[in-house]
C-alpha positions in Angstrom: -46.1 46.1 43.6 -45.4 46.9 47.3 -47.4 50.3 47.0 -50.2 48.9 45.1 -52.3 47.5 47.7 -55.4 48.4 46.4 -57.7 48.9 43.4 -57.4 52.6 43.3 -53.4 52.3 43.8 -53.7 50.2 41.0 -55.9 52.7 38.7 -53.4 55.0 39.0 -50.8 52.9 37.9 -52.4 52.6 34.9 -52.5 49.1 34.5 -54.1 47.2 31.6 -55.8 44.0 31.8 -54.5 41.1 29.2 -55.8 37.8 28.4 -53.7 35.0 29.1 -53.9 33.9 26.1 -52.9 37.3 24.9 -50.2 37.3 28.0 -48.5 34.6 26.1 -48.8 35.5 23.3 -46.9 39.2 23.8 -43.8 37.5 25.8 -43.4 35.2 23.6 -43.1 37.9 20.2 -40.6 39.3 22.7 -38.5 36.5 23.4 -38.1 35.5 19.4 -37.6 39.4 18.8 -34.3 38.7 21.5 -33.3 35.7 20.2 -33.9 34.2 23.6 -34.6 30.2 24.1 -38.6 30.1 24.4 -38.5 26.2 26.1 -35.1 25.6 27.9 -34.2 21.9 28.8 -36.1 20.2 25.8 -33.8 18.9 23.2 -34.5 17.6 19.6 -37.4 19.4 19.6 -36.2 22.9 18.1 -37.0 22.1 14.7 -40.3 19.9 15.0 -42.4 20.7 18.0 -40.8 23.8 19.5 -42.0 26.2 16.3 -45.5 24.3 15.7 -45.9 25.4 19.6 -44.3 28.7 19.4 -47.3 29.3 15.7 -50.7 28.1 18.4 -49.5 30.4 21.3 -49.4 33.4 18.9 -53.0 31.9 17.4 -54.1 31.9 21.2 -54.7 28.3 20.8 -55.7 26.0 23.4 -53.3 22.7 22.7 -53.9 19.2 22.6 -50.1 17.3 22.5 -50.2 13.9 20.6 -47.7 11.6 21.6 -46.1 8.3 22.8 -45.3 7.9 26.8 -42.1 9.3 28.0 -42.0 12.2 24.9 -42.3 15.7 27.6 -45.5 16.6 27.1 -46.1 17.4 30.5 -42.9 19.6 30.7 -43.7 21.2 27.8 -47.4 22.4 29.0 -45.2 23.5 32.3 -42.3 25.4 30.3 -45.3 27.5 28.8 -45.0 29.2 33.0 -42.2 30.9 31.6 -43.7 33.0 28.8 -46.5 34.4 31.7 -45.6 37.9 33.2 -43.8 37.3 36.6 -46.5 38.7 38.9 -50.5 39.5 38.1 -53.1 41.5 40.2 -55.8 39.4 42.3 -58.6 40.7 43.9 -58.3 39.9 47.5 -59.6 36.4 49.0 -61.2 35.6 46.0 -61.2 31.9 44.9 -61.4 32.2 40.8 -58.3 34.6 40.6 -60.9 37.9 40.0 -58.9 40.6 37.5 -59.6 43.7 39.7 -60.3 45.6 36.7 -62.8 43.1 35.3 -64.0 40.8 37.9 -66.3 37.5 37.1 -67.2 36.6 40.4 -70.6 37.4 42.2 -68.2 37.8 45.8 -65.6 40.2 43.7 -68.2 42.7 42.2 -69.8 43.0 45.0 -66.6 43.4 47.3 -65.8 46.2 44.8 -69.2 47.6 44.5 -68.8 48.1 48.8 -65.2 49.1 48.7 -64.3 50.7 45.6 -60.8 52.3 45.6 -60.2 50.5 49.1 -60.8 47.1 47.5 -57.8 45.0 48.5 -55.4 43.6 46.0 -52.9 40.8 45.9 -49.8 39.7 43.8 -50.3 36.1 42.2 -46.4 34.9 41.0 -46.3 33.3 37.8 -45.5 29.7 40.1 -49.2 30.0 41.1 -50.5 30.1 37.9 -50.4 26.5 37.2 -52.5 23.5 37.5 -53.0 20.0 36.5 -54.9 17.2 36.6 -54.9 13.8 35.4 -57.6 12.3 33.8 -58.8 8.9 35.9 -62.3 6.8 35.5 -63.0 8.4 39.0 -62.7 12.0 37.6 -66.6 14.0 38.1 -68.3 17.0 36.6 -68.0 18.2 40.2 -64.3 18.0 40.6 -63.7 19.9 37.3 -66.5 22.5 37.0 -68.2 22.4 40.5 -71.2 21.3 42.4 -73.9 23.2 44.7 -72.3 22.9 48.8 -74.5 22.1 51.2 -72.3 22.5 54.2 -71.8 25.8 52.8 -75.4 26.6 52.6 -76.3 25.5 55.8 -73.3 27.2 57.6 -74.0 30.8 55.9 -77.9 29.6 56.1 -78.6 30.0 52.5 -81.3 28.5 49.8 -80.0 26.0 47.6 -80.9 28.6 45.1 -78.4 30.7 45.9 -75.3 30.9 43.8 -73.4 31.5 46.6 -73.5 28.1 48.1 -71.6 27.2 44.8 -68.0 25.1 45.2 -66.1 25.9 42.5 -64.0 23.3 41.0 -60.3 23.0 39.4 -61.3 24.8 35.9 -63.0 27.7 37.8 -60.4 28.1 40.2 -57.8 27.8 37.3 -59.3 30.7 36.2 -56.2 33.6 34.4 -54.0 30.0 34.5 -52.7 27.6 32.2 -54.9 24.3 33.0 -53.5 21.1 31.7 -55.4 17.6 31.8 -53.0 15.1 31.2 -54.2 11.6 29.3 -57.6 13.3 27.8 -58.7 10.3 26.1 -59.2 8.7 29.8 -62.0 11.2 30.7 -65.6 9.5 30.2 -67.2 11.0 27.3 -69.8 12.8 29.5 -67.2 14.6 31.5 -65.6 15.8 28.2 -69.4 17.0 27.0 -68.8 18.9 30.2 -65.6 21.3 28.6 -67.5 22.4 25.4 -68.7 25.6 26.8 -65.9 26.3 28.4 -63.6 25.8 25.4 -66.1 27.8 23.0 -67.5 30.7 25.0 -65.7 30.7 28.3 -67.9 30.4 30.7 -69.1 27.1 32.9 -72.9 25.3 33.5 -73.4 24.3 37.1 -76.6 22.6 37.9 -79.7 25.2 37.2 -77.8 28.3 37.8 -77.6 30.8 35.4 -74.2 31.7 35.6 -71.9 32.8 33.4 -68.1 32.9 34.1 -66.3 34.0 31.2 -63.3 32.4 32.6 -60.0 33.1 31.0 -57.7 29.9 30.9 -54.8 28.5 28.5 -55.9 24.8 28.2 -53.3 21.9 27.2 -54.0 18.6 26.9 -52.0 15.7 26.5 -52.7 12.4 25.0 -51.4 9.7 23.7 -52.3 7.7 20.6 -52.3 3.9 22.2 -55.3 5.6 24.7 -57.4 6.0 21.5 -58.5 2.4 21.2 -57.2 0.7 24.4 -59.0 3.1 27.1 -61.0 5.3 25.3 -61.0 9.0 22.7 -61.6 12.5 22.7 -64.9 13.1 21.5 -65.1 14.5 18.4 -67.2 17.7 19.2 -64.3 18.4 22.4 -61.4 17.8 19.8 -63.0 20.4 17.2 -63.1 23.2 20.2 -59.3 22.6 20.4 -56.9 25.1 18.0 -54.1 23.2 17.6 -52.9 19.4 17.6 -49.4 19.4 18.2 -47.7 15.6 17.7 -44.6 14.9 20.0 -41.4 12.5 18.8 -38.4 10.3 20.7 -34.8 11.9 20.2 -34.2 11.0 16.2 -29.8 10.5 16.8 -28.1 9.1 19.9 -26.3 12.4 20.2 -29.6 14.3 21.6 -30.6 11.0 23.4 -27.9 10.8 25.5 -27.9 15.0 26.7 -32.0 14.0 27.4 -30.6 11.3 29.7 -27.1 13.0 31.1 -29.9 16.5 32.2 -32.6 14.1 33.6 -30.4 11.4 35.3 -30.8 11.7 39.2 -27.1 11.1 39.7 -24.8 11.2 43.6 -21.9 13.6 43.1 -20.3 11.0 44.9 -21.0 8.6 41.9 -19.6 11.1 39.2 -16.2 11.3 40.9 -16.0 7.6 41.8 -17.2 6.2 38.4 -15.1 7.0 34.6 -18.1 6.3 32.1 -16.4 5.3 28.0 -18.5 7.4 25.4 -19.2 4.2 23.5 -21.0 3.1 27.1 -23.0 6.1 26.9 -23.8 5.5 23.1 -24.6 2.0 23.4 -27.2 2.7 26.0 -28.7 4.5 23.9 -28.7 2.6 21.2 -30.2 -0.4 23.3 -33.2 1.9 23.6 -33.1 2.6 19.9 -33.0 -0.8 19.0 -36.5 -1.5 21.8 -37.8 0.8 19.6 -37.7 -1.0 16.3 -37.8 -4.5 17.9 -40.3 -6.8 16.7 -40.9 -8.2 20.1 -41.6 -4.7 21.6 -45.6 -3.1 21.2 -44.8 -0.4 18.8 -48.0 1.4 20.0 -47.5 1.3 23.6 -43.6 3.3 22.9 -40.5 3.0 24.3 -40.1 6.1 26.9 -37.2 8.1 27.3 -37.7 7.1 31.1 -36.0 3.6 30.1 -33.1 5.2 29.5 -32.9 7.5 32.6 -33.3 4.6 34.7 -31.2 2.1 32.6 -28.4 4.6 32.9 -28.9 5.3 36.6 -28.8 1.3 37.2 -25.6 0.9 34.7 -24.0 3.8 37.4 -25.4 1.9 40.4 -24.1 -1.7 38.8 -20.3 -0.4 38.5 -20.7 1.7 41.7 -21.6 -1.5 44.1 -18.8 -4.1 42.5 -16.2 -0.7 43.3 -17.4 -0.8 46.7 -17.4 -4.0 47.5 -13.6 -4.6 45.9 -12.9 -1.2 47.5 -11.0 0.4 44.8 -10.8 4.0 44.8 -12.1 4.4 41.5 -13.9 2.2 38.9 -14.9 2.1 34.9 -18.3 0.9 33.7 -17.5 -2.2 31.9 -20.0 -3.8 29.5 -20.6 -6.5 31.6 -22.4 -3.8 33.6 -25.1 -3.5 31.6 -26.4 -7.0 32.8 -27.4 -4.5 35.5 -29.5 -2.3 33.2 -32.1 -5.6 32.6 -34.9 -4.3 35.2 -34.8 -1.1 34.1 -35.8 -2.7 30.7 -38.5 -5.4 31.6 -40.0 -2.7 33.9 -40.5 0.1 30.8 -41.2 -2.2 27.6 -44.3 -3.4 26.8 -44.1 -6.5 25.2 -46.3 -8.2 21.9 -47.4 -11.9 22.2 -44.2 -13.0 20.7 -42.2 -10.9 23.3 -44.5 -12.9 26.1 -43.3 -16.2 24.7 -39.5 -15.3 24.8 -39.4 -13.8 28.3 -39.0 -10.0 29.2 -35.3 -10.9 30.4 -34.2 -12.6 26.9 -35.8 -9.6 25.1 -33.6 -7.3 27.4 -30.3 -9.6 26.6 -31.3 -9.6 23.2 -32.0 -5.9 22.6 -28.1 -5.2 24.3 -27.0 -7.7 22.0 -28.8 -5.8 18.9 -27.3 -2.6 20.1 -23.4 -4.2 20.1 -24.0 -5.8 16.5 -25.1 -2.1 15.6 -22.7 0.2 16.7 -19.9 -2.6 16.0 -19.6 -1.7 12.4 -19.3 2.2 13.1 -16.1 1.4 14.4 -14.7 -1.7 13.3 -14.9 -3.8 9.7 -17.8 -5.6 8.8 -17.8 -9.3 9.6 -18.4 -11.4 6.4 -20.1 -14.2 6.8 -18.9 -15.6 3.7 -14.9 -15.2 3.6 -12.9 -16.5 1.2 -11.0 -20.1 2.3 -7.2 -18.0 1.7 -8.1 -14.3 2.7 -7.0 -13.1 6.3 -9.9 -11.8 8.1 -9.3 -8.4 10.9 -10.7 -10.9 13.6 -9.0 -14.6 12.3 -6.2 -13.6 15.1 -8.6 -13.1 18.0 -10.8 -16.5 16.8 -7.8 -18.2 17.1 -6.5 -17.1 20.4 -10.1 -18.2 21.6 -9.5 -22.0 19.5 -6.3 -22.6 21.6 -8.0 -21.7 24.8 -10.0 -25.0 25.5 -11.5 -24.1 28.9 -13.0 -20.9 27.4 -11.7 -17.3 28.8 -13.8 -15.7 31.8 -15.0 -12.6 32.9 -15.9 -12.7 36.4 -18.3 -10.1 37.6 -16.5 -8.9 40.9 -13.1 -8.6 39.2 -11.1 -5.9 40.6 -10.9 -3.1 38.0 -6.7 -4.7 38.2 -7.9 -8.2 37.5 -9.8 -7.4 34.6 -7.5 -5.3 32.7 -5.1 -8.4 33.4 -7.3 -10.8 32.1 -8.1 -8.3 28.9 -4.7 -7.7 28.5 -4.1 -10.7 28.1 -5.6 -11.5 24.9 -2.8 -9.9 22.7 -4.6 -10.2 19.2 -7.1 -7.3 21.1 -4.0 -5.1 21.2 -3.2 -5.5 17.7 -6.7 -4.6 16.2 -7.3 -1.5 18.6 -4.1 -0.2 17.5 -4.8 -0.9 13.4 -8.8 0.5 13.7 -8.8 2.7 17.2 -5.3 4.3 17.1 -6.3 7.3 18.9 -8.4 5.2 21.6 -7.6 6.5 25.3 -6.5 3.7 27.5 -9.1 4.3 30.3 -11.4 3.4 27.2 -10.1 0.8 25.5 -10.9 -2.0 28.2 -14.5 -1.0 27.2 -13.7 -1.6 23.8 -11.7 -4.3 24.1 -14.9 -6.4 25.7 -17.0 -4.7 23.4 -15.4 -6.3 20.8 -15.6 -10.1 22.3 -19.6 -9.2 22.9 -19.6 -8.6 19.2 -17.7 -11.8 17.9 -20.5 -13.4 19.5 -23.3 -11.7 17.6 -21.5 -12.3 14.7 -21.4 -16.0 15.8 -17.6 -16.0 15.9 -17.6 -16.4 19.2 -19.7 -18.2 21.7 -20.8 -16.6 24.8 -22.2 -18.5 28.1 -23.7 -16.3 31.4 -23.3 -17.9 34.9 -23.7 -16.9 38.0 -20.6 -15.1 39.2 -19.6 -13.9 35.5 -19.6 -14.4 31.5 -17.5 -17.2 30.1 -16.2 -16.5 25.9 -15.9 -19.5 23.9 -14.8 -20.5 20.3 -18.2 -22.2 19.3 -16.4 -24.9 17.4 -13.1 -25.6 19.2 -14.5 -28.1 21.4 -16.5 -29.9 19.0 -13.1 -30.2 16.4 -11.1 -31.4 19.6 -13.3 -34.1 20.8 -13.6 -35.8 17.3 
């Protein structure tokens, strides 16, 4: 590359000129002949979406991806960079990306036509060869394809029919790149009209000229299903031109789900020192997101995003990071009181049916952690019957009753030094007993998180009755004060 300056130097290297498509194509048979990882940094997608994209870049497909907010379409379309060769020829100060060896544009063939072997050559890195654009009301033919310049005209004093006073747009320009218009079904139907011959014959239609660009481009397109009858659709002629439809999923187990959010999670070094996280507060994040998913209160259509569990988990971090501080211990555990923290992370990301309206974003996000305890409960613990016989000892009649004796209720204050509340959970001995029978091999630093994860789900299981207040959450047995007063 450093000696090939010029067109002749690059003659005489005997360089060929590929397609992108074809570029793709050929690095990627290479990559699966070395068993190398085509998409690094997407996970759950190795047996679904990963191979159905792997099958349209050896079709030399353009792509459409089909999915629900938050599923990585974008980063998908941009992990397709990798497969491109690292560096690719340009004809010199041209604005479409001209192949040297094939150039499109009127100022390239002419260039080479006066220069010949002297014609001047640049290296364009793979980086470069990107470009996006998301599809808005505001979006025009112009911005896309291009429109006729008049400042152009008059500053190189030329006649409107000139092809030269053209302004190329994105698509043009994107020319030997992948081109990716995010949210397609937002583009007005005429602007969409607009990509037909570009997708079908490769070249573009800019006012009366006859031009013809036989542009080479990789085109991706994202949408997502809710745009189809909220905002708008891809016309049908526009979705025909497009090879492959690829649809896009959420994490299907909490085990992927949670490496998604440990990779994405903007975390402070400081924060991963300072703060001890239980597993079972990693899982039941997770699971709270899970449960948004299937909630009834929760638009199905709109999606849950894994963004709500990035920023829930960042929050849950920040929550347990700000009571340390302000106690000033040296170090601090995320307790499940913490998670109260998590709640505008969840009312900010859920989109909510009429039903959802009625109850409140906030009780939906108390609810939805609540739904996550009751679910994970039972992979670690017995089941709760509701119906138990009037003789048979239950795993939890100990802890009830410790609760019964305890007529002014047990609290959990929020600011508790992380002392103070293993005190206070400590002292609730039937707690002991059951992590010892159930969770033998339970590490200590976890079982304070266990141990109040298993008050949270007494409650759900309406053995327990839980009231939050300001400073903290007070535990109750729901009937002991009722039995004492009569």
């Amino acid at each position: 590359m450093k000696n090939i300056n010029t067109l002749g130097a690059l003659i005489q290297s005997n360089y060929q000129s590929k397609s992108i498509k074809d570029e793709l194509r050929d690095n990627l048979i290479e990559k699966i002949k070395n068993k190398e990882k085509t998409f690094e940094g997407l996970h759950g997608y190795d047996n679904t979406v990963i191979p159905e994209l792997e099958r349209a870049i050896l079709s030399r497909h353009n792509i459409n991806l089909l999915g629900l907010r938050g599923q990585a379409k974008t980063r998908l379309a941009r992990l397709m960079l990798n497969l491109l060769d690292e560096y690719i020829p340009v004809v010199g100060g041209s604005e479409i990306n001209d192949d040297p060896l094939q150039p499109i544009s009127r100022y390239a063939i002419e260039l080479i036509k006066e220069k010949g072997d002297e014609t001047p050559i640049t290296w364009m890195h793979r980086s470069e060869r990107f470009s996006e654009k998301l599809a808005t009301p505001d979006v025009t033919v112009a911005d896309i394809i291009g429109d006729v310049d008049p400042i152009k005209a008059a500053n190189l004093k030329l006649s409107y029919a000139d092809d030269r006073v053209i302004h190329y747009g994105m698509i043009p320009r994107a020319n030997r790149c992948i081109f990716v218009i995010n949210e397609l079904p937002d583009l007005q139907a005429r602007i969409q009209v607009a990509l037909f011959n570009i997708l079908q014959e490769g070249d573009i239609q800019i006012r009366g000229f006859k031009l013809r660009l036989h542009l080479d481009i990789q085109f991706v397109f994202t949408a997502n299903p809710e745009d189809y009858t909220n905002r708008g659709s891809i016309v049908t002629p526009l979705k025909d031109r497009i090879g492959s439809q690829i649809l896009t999923h959420y994490p299907m187990d909490i085990e992927t789900a949670k490496i998604i959010t440990l990779q994405e999670a903007k975390l402070d070094s400081r924060q991963k020192d300072y703060i001890y996280i239980p597993e079972l507060a990693k899982d039941l994040l997770e699971q709270i997101v899970f449960e948004a998913r299937q909630s009834e209160y929760v638009d199905a259509k709109s999606g849950v995003s894994a963004r709500l569990s990035i920023t829930a988990f960042e929050n849950l971090l920040s929550t347990a990071e700000r009571r340390g501080l302000v106690n000033n211990d040296s170090k601090t555990t995320v307790r499940l009181s913490d998670f109260v923290g998590i709640i505008p992370a969840i009312t900010g990301k859920v989109e909510l049916v009429y039903e959802g309206e009625q109850e409140g974003a906030a009780k939906v996000a108390y609810n939805l952690i609540g739904e996550a305890v009751k679910s994970l409960f039972i992979e670690f613990f017995p089941k709760i019957e509701k119906l138990q016989k009037q003789d048979e000892e239950g795993p939890y009649d100990d802890i009830i009753s410790w609760f019964f004796n305890q007529k002014e209720g047990f609290e959990l204050l929020d600011d508790y030094k992380d002392k103070e509340y293993k005190t206070m959970l400590d002292g609730i001995s039937p707690l002991d007993d059951l992590l010892g029978e159930y969770q033998s091999k339970l590490k200590k630093v976890d079982s304070y998180f266990v141990k109040e994860f298993v008050l949270w789900a007494l409650v759900e299981f309406k053995q327990l009755s839980k009231y939050r207040f300001t400073e903290g959450i007070q535990f109750k047995d729901p009937y002991g004060s009722f039995i004492s007063d009569l």
